[in-house]
Residue frames relative to the residue before (quaternion, step in Angstrom):
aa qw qx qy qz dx dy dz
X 1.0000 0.0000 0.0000 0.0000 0.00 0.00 0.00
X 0.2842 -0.7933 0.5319 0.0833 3.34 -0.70 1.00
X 0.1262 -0.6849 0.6997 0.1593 4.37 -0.19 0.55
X 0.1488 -0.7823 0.6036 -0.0399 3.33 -0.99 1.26
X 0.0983 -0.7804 0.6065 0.1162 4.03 0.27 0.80
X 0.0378 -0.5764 0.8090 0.1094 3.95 -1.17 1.06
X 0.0700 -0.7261 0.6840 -0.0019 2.64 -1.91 1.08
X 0.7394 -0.0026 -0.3815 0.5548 3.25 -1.00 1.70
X 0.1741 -0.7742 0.5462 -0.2683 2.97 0.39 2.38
X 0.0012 -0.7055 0.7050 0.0721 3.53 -0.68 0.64
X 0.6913 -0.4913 0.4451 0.2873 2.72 -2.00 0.52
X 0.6306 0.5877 -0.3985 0.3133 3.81 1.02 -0.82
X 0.6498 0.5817 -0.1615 0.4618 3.40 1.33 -1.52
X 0.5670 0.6540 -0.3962 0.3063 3.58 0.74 -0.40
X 0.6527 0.4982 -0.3277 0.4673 3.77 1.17 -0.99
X 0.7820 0.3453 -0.3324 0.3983 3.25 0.76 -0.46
X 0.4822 0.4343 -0.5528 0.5228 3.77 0.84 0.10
X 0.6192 0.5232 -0.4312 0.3962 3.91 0.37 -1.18
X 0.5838 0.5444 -0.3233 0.5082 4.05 0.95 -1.39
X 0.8600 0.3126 -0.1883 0.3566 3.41 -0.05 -0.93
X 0.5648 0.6906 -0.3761 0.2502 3.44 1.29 -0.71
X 0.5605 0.6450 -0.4008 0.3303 3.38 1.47 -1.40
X 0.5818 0.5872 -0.3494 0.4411 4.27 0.78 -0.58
X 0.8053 0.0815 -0.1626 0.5642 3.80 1.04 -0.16
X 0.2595 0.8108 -0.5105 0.1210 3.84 1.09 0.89
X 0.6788 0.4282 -0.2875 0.5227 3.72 1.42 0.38
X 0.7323 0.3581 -0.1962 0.5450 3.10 1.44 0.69
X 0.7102 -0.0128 -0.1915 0.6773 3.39 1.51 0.22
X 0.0589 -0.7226 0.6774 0.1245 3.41 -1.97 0.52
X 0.1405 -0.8490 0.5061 0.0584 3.07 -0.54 1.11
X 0.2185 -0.7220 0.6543 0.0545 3.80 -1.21 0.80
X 0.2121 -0.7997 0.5542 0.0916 3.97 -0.70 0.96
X 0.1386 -0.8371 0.5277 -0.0392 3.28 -0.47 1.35
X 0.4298 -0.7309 0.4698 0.2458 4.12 -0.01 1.75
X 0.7108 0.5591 -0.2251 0.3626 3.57 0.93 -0.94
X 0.5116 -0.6353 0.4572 0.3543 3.90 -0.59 1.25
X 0.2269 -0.6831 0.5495 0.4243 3.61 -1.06 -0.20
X 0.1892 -0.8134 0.5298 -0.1482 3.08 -1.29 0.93
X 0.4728 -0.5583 0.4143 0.5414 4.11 -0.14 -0.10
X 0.6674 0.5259 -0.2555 0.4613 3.60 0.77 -0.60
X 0.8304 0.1717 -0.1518 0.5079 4.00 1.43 -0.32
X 0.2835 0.8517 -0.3067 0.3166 2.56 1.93 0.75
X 0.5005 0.6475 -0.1995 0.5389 3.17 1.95 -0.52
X 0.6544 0.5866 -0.2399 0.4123 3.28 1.28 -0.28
X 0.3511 0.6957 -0.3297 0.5330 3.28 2.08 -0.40
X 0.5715 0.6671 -0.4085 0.2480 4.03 0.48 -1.17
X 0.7613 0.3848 -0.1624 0.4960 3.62 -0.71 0.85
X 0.6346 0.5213 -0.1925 0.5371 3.69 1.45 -1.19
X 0.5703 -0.6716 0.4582 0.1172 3.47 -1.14 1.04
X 0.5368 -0.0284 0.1421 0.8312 3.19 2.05 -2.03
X 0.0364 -0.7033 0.6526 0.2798 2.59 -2.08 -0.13
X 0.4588 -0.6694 0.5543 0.1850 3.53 -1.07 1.06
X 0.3113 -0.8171 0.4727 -0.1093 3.42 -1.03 1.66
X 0.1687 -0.7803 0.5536 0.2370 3.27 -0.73 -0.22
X 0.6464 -0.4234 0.2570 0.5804 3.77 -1.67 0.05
X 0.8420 0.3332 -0.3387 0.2557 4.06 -0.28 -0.87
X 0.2733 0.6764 -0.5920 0.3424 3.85 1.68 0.46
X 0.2000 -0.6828 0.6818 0.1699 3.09 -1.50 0.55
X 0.1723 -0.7167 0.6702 -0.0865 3.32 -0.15 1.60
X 0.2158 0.8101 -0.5290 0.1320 4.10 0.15 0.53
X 0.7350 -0.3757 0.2364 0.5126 4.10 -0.89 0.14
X 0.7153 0.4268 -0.2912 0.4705 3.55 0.98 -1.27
X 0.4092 0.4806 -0.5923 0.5007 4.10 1.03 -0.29
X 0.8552 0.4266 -0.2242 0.1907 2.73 -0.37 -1.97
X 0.8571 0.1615 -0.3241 0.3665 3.52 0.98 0.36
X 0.1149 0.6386 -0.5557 0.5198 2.51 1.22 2.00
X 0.9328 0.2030 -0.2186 0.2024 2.86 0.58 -0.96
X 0.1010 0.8025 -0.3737 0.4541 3.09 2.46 0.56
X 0.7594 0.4700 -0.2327 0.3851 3.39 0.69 -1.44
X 0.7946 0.1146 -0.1786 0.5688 3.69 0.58 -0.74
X 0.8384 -0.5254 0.0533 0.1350 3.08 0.39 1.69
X 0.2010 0.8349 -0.4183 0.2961 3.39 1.79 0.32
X 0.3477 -0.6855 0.6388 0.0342 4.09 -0.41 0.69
X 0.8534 -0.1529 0.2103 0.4517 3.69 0.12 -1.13
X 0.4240 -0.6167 0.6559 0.0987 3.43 -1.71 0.60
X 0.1719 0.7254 -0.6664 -0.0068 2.93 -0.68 0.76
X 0.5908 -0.6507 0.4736 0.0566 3.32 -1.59 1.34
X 0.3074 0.8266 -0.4570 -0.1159 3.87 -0.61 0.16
X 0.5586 0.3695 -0.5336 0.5164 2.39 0.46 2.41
X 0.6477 -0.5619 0.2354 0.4576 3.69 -0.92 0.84
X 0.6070 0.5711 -0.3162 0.4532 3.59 1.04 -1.64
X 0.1248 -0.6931 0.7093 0.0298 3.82 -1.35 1.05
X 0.2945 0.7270 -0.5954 0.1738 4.11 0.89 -0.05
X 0.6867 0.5565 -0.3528 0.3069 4.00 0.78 -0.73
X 0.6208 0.5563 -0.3195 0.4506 3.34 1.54 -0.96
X 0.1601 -0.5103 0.7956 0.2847 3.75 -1.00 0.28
X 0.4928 -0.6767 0.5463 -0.0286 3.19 -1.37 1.53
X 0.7387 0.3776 -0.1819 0.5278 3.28 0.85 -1.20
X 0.5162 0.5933 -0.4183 0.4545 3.64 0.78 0.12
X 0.7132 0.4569 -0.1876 0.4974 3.32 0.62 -1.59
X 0.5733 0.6254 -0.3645 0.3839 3.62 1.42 -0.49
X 0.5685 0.6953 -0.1311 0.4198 2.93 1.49 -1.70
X 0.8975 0.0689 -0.0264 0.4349 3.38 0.40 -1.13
X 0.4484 -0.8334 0.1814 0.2675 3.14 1.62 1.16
X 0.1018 0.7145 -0.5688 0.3943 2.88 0.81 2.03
X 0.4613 -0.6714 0.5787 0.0398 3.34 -0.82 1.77
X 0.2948 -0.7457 0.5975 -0.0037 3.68 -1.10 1.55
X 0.2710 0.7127 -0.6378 0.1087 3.63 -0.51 0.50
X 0.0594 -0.7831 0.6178 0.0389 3.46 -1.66 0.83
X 0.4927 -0.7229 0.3874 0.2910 3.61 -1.13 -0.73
X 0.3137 -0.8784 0.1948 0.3034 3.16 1.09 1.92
X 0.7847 0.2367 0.1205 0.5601 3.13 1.26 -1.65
X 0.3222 0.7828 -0.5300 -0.0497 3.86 0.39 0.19
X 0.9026 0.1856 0.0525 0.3850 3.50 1.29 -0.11
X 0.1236 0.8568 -0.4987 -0.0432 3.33 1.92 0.42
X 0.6331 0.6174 -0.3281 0.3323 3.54 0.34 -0.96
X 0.8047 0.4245 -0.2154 0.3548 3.35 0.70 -1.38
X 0.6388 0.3355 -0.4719 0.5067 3.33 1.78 0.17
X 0.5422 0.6555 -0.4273 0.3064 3.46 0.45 -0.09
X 0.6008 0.5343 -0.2490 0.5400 3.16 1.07 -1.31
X 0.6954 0.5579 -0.2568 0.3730 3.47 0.74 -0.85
X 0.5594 0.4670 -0.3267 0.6019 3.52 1.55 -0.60
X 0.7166 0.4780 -0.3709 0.3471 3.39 0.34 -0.50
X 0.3940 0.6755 -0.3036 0.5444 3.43 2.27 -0.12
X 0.6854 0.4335 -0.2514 0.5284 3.36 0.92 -1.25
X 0.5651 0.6353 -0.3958 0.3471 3.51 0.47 -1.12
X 0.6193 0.6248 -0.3097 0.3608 4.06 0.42 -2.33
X 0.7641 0.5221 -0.1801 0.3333 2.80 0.82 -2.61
X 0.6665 0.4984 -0.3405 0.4375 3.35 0.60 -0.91
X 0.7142 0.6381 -0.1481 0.2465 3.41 0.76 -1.01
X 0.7624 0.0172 0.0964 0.6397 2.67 0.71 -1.47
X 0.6438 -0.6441 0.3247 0.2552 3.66 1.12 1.21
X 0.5058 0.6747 -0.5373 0.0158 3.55 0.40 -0.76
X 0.3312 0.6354 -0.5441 0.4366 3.84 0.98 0.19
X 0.8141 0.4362 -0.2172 0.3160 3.20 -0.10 -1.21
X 0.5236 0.6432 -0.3491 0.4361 3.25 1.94 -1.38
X 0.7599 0.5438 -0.2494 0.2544 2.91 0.83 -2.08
X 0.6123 0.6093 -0.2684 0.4263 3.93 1.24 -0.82
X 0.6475 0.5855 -0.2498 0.4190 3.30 1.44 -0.98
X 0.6681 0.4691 -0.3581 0.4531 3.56 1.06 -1.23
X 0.7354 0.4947 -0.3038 0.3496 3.55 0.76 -0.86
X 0.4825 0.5832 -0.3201 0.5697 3.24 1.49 0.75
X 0.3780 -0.6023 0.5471 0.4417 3.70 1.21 -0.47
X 0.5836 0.5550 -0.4750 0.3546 4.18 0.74 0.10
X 0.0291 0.8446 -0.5280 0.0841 3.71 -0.50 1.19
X 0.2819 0.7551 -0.3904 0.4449 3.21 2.01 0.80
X 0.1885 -0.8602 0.4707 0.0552 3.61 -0.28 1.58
X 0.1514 0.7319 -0.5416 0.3848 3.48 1.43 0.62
X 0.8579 0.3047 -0.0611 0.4092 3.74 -1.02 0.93
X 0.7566 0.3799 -0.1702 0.5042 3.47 1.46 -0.62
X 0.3074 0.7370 -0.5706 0.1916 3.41 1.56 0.59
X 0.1278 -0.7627 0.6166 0.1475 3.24 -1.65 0.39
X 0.3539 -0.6822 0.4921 0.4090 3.72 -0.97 -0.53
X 0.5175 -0.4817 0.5383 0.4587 3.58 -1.34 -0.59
X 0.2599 -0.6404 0.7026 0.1694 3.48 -1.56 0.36
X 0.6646 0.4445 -0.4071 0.4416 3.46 0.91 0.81
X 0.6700 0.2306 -0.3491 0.6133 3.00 -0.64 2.06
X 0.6304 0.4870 -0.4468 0.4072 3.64 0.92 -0.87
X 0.5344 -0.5661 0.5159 0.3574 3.70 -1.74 0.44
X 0.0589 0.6640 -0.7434 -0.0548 3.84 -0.70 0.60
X 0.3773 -0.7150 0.5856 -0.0601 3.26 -1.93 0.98
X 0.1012 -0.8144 0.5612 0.1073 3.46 0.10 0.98
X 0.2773 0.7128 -0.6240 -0.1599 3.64 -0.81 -0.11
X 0.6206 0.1379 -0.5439 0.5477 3.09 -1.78 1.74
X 0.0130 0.7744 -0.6303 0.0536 3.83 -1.24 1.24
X 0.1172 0.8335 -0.4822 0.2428 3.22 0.85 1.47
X 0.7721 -0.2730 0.1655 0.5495 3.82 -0.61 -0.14
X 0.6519 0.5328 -0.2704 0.4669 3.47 1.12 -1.25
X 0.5257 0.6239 -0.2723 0.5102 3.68 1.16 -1.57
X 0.7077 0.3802 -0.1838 0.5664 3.83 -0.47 -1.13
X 0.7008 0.2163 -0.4976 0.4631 4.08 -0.10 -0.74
X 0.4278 0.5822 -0.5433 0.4275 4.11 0.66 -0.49
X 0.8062 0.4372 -0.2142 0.3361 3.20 -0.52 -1.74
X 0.7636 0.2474 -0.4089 0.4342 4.08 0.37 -0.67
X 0.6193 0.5769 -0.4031 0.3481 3.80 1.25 0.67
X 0.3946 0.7095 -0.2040 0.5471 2.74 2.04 -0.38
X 0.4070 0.7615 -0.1334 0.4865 3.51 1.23 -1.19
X 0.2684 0.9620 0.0172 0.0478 2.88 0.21 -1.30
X 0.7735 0.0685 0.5101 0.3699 1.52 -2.10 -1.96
X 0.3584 -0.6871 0.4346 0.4588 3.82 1.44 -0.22
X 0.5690 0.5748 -0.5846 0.0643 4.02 0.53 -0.52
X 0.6817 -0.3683 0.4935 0.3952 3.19 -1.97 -0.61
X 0.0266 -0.8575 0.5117 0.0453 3.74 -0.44 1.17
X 0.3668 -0.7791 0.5045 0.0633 3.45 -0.96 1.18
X 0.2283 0.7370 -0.6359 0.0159 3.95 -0.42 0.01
X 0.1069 -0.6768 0.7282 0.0179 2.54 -1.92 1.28
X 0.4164 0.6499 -0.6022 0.2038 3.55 -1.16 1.27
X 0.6473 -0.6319 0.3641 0.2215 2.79 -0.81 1.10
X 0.6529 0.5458 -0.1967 0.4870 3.87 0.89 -1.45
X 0.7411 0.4551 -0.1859 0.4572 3.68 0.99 -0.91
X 0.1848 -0.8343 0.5036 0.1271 3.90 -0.90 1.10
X 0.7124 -0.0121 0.0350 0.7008 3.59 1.11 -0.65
X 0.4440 0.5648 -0.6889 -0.0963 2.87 -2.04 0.10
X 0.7394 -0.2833 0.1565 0.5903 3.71 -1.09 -0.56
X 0.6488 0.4244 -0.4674 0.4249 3.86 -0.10 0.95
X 0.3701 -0.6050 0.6293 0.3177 3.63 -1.28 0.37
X 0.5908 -0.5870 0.5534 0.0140 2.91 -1.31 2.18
X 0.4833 0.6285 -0.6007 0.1033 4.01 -1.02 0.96
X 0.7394 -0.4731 0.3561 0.3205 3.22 -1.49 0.06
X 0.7459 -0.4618 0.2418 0.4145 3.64 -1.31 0.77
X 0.7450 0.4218 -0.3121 0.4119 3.56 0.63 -1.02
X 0.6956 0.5386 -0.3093 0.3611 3.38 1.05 -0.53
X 0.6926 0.4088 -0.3136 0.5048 3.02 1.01 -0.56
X 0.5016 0.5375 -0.5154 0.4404 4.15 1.28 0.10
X 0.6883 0.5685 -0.2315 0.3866 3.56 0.80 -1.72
X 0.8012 0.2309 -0.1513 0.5310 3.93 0.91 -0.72
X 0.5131 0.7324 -0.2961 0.3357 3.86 0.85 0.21
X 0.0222 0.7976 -0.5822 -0.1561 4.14 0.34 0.81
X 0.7951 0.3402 -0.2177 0.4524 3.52 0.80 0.14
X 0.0047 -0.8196 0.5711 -0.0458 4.35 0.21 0.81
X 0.2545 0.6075 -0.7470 0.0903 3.57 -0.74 0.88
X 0.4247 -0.5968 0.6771 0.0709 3.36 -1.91 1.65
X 0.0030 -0.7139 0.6911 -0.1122 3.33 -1.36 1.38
X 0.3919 0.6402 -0.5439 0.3752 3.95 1.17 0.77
X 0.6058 -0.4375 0.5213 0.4121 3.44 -1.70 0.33
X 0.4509 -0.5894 0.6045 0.2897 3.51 -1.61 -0.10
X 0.1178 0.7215 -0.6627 0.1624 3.83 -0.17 1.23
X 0.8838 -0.0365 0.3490 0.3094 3.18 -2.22 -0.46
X 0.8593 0.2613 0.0578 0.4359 3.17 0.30 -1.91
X 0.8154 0.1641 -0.2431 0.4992 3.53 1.27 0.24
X 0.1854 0.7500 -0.5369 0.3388 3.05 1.21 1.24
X 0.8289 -0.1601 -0.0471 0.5339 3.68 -0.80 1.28
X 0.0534 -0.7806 0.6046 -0.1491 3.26 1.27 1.28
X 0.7702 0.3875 -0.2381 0.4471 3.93 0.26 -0.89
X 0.1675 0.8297 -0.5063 0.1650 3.67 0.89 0.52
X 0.9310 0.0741 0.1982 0.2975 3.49 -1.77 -0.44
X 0.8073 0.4227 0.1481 0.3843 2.61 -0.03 -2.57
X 0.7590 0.4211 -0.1279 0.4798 3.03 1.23 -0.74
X 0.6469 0.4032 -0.3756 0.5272 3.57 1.54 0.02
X 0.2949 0.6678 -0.5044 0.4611 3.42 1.54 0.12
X 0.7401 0.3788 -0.2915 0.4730 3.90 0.02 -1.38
X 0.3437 0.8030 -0.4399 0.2086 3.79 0.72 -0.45
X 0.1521 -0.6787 0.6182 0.3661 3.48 -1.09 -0.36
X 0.7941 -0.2134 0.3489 0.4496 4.04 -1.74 0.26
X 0.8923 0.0935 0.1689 0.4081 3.33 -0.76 0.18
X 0.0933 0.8271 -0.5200 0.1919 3.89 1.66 0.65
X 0.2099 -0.6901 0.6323 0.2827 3.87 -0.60 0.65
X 0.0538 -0.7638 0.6410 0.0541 4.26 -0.36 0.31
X 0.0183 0.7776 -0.6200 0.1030 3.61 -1.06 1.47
X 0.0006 -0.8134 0.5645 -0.1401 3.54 -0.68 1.15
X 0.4456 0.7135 -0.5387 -0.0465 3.02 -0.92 1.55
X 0.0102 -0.7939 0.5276 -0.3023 2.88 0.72 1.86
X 0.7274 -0.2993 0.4368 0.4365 3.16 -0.77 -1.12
X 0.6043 -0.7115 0.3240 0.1538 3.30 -0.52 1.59
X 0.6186 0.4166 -0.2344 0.6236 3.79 1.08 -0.80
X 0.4134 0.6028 -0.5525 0.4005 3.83 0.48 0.47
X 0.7874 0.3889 -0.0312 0.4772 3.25 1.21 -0.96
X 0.1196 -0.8465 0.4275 0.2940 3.53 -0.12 0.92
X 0.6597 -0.6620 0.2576 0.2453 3.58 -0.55 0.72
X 0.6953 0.3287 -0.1932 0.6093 3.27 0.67 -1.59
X 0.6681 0.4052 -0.4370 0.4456 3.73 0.29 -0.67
X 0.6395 0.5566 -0.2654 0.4591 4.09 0.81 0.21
X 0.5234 0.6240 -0.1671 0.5557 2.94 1.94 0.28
X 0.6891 0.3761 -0.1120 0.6093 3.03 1.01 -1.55
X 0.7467 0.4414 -0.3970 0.3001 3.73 1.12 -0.01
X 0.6874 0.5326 -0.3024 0.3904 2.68 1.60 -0.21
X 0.3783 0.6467 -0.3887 0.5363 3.37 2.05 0.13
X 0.6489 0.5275 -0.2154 0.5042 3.75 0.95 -0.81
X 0.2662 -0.6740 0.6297 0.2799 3.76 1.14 -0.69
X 0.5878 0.5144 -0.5948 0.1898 3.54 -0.02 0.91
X 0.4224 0.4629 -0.3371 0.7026 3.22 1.90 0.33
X 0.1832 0.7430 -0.6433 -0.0230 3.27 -1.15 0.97
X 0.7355 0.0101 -0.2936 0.6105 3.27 0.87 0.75
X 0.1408 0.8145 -0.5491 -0.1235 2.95 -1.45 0.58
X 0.4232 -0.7829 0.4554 -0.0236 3.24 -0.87 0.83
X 0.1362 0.7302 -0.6116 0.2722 4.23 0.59 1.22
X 0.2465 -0.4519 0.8572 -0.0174 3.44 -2.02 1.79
X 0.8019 0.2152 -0.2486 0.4988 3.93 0.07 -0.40
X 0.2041 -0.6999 0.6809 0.0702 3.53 -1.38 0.38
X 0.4842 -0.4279 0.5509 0.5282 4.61 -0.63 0.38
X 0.9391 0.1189 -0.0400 0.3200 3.23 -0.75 -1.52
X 0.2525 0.8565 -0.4133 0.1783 3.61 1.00 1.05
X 0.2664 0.6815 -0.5236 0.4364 3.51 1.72 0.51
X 0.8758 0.2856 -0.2161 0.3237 3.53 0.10 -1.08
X 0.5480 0.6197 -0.3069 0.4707 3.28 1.71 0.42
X 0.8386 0.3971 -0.0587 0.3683 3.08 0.34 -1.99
X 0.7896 0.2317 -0.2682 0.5010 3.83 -1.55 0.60
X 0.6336 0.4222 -0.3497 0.5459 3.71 0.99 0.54
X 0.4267 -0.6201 0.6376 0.1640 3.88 -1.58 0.67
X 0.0696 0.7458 -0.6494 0.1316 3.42 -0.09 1.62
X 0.6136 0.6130 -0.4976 0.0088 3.35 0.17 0.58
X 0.6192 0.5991 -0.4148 0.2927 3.27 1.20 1.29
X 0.3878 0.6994 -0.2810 0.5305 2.80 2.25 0.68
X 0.5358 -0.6060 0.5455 0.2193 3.51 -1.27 0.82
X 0.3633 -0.7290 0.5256 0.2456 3.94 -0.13 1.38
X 0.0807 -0.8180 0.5623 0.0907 3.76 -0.65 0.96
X 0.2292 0.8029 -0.2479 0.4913 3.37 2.05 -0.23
X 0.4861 0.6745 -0.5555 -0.0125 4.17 0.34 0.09
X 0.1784 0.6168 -0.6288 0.4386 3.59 0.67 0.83
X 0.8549 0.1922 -0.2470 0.4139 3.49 -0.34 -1.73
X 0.6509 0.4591 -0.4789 0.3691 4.08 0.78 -0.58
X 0.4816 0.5230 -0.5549 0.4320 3.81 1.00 0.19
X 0.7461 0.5185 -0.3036 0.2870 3.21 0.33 -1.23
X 0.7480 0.4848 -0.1508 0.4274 3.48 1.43 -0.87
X 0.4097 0.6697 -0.3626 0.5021 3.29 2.17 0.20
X 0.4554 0.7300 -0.3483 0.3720 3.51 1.03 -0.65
X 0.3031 -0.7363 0.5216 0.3066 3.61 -0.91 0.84
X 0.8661 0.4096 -0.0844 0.2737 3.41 1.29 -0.37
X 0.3816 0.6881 -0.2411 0.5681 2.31 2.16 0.92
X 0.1099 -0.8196 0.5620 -0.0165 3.62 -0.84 1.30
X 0.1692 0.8459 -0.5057 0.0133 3.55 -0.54 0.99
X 0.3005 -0.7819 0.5442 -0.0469 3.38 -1.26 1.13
X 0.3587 -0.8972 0.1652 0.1977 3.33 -0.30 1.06
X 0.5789 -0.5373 -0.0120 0.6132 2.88 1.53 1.08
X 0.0245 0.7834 -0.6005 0.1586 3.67 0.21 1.24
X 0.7088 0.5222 -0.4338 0.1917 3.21 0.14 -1.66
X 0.3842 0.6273 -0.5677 0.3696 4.02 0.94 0.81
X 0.7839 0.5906 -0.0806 0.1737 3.05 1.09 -1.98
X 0.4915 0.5761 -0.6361 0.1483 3.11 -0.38 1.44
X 0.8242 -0.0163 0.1929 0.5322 3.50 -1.81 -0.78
X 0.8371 0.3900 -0.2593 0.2828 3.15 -0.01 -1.92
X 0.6481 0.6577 -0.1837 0.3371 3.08 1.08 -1.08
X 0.6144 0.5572 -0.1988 0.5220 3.35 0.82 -1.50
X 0.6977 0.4571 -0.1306 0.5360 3.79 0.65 -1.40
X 0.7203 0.1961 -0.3530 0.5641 3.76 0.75 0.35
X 0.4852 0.6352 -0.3960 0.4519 3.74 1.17 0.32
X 0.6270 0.4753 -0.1643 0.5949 3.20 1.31 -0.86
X 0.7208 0.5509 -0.3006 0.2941 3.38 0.56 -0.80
X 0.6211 0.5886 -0.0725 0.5125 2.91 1.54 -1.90
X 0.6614 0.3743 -0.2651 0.5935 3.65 0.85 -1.07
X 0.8207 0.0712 -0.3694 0.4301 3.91 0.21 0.38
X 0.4337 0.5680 -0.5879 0.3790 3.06 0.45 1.14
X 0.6432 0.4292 -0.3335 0.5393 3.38 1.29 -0.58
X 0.5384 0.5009 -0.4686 0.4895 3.95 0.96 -0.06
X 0.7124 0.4558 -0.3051 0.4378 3.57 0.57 -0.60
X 0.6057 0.5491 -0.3300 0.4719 3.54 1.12 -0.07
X 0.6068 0.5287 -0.2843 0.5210 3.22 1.17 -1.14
X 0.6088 0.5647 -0.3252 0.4524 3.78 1.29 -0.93
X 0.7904 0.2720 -0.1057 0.5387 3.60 0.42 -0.89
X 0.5723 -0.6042 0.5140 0.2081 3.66 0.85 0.64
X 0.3193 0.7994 -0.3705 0.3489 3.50 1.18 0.98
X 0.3690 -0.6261 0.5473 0.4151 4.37 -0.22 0.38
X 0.3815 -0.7640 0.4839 0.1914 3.31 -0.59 1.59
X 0.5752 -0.6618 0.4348 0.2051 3.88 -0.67 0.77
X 0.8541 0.1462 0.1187 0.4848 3.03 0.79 -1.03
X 0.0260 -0.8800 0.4094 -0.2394 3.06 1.61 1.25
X 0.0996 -0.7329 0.6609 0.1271 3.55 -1.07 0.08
X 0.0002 -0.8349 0.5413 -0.0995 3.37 -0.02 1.88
């Protein structure tokens, strides 16, 4: 029997570990814990075989050998992106990696294309206006995304479900990634796809090499009025230099599910708290700026293969099984 501690447990996610759990109740107990993990609730790990994480835990060398110490065996991830784990720690103190390669390309993709409309063709703004008795379309122009050049960069599982919706929609799709030789999009290189793109949404992991990949230098190559969509991983994007572009109008829309410093923001009800955050309350001052608080995971389909995937790999670890969904 494996005791599996999730930390930063919501209430939404619970039916569907609870739904799915009955299939491995002689091989895993789980115990939901509201509290991120953290060096400070790392103590909270005591007694637990694993413990199941999320994207803003900070699961770093000094967790991880916390939790080495009161006996923790494995990590397990429920989400594809592993940038939080220090790897070589958990290696160190033979702490098993597991995540959730695929629970949902679709549901973020689809979800950019949520961000995309909104930005586009306003209907937020529409939608605030009618319920006002205001039916004055002054302000709510939009364009077509058919024919326009959109620009994927990273064309992983998430990338590719974008791109055959993209499709479509008839536009002109761009991908940039290095790892990827053909599919339904015309293959080019970073600058090309910044310099010819009215539309740029980032679907790469968060490493070394694409940390504040979107920086400065890179809204320089831009076009007027670049739409920019991000829900990857918030440090893809450098922040303050995403300011000054949109002060500059070379960002005219932009569209972030992820934010750099969205641990101390996101999956929490701050609205009786004084925003100390002015990076993100600039960014959200912006008429042309849409943010979301990292949903674009959240649905049925998703949630229900998050659960699945994460105890299937608890039940392996139980029965001394080749974990599926290792992180090696």
């Amino acid at each position: 029997m494996i005791k599996l501690a999730l930390f930063s447990a919501q209430k939404y996610e619970k039916p569907f570990f609870d739904n799915n759990s009955t299939n491995y109740s002689e091989s895993v107990s789980l115990s939901f814990i509201e509290q991120s993990l953290n060096i400070t609730t790392a103590p909270l790990s005591k007694g637990f075989d694993a413990v199941c994480v999320f994207v803003n835990d900070t699961v770093d060398k000094h967790v991880i050998s916390a939790l080495a110490n009161d006996g923790v065996k494995a990590i397990l991830l429920r989400c594809a992106g592993f940038n939080n784990v220090d790897l070589e720690a958990a290696k160190e103190h033979g702490i098993k990696v597991c995540r959730v390669p695929a629970y949902s390309p679709e549901a973020v993709a689809e979800h950019c294309i949520a961000l995309m409309l909104t930005l586009n063709r306003k209907t937020h703004k529409a939608f605030n206006r009618v319920r006002e008795g205001n039916f004055d379309l002054n302000g709510l122009l939009g364009f077509n995304l058919f024919k326009k050049t959109i620009g994927i960069i990273g064309c992983g599982k998430i990338g590719l479900a974008l791109v055959n919706i993209l499709n479509g929609f008839g536009a002109n799709v761009l991908v940039y990634d290095p790892n990827v030789k053909a599919g339904p999009f015309t293959l080019c290189d970073l600058d090309t796809l910044l310099t010819q793109s009215d539309v740029i949404s980032l679907h790469c992991p968060l490493n070394e090499h694409t940390h504040h990949l979107i920086n400065e230098a890179a809204f320089e190559k831009m076009k007027e009025g670049v739409m920019l969509i991000n829900t990857s991983r918030g440090a893809l994007l450098d922040s303050k230099a995403c300011i000054n572009a949109l002060k500059s109008k070379k960002i005219g829309y932009l569209g972030l599910d992820v934010y750099e410093q969205e641990s101390e923001l996101f999956f929490k009800d701050h609205r009786e708290e004084i925003m100390q955050d002015d990076i993100f309350s600039r960014l959200v001052s912006f008429p042309n700026v849409l943010v979301t608080g990292h949903q674009g995971f959240f649905t049925q389909e998703a949630l229900n293969e998050i659960a699945c995937t994460t105890l299937q790999s608890a039940n392996e670890l139980s029965q001394g099984l080749p974990l599926t969904n290792e992180v090696i």
